[in-house]
N, C-alpha and C positions, 0 to 999 in steps of 0.2 A: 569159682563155682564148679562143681562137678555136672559133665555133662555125661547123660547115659548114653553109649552106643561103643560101636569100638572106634576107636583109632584110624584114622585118616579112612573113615565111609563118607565123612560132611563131603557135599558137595565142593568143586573148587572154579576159579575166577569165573563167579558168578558175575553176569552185566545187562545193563539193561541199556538198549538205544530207544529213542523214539521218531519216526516218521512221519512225514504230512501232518503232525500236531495231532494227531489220533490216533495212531498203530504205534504200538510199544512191543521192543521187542524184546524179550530176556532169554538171555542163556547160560549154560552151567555145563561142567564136564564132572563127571563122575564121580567121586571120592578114589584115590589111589588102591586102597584097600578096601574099597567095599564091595561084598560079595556079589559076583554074575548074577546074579536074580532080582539086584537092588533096584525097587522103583520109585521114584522121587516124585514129589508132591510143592507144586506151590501158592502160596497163600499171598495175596498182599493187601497193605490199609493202606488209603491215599491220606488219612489225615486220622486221630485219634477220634475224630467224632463219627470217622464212616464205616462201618461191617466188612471182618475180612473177607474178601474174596478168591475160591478158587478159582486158578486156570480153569479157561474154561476149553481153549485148543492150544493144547500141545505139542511139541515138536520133536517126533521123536526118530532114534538111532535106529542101525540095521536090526538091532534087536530090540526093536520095539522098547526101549525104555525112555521115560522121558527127559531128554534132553534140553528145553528152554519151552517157552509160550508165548502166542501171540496175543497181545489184550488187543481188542477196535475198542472204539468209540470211548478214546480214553479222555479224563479231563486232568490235565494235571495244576494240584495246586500247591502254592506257595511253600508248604510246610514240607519236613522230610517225609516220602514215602516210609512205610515198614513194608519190605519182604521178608518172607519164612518160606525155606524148603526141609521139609521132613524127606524122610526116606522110609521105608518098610522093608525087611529081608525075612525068609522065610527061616533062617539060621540065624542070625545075629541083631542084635541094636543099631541102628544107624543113627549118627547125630545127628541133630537136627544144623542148620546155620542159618544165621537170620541179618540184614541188614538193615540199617536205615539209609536212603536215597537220596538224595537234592535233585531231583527231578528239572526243576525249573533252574535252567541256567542261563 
């Protein structure tokens, strides 16, 4: 598949822990080559029948860019989560990266 943006902007060891069975935690480190203005976005479905969700609080670096998110009042069910983080730059395409999760383990 060709994917648009440049070369090592995706995001990298993106993870998610979760807490007390309700706080989910995700985080991500920057793309190697993705430009200082890079702002990342993320999305996730907890199952194909439910609407993606943005972060709604974000966690972010010295320079305000967002580094991971905090979900509450999470319900995790059986099937793989899908995560998607996009990025935006005001110079270049950034790829997107996207996983599927096992959440319940």
């Amino acid at each position: 598949p060709v994917f648009a943006g440049m070369n090592g902007s995706a995001i990298e060891n993106f993870s998610c822990v979760i807490y007390n069975i309700f706080l989910m935690n995700c985080t991500w480190q920057a793309g190697r080559d993705a430009p200082a203005d890079t702002q990342y976005f993320l999305y996730w479905q907890k199952s194909r029948e439910d609407n993606q969700m943005e972060c709604q609080l974000y966690i972010l670096d010295e320079n305000h860019r967002n580094m991971g998110c905090i979900f509450q009042n999470v319900s995790i069910g059986l099937e793989k989560a899908y995560f998607l983080v996009n990025g935006s730059s005001k110079d270049s395409l950034i790829q997107f990266y996207d996983e599927y999760i096992d959440l319940y383990k």
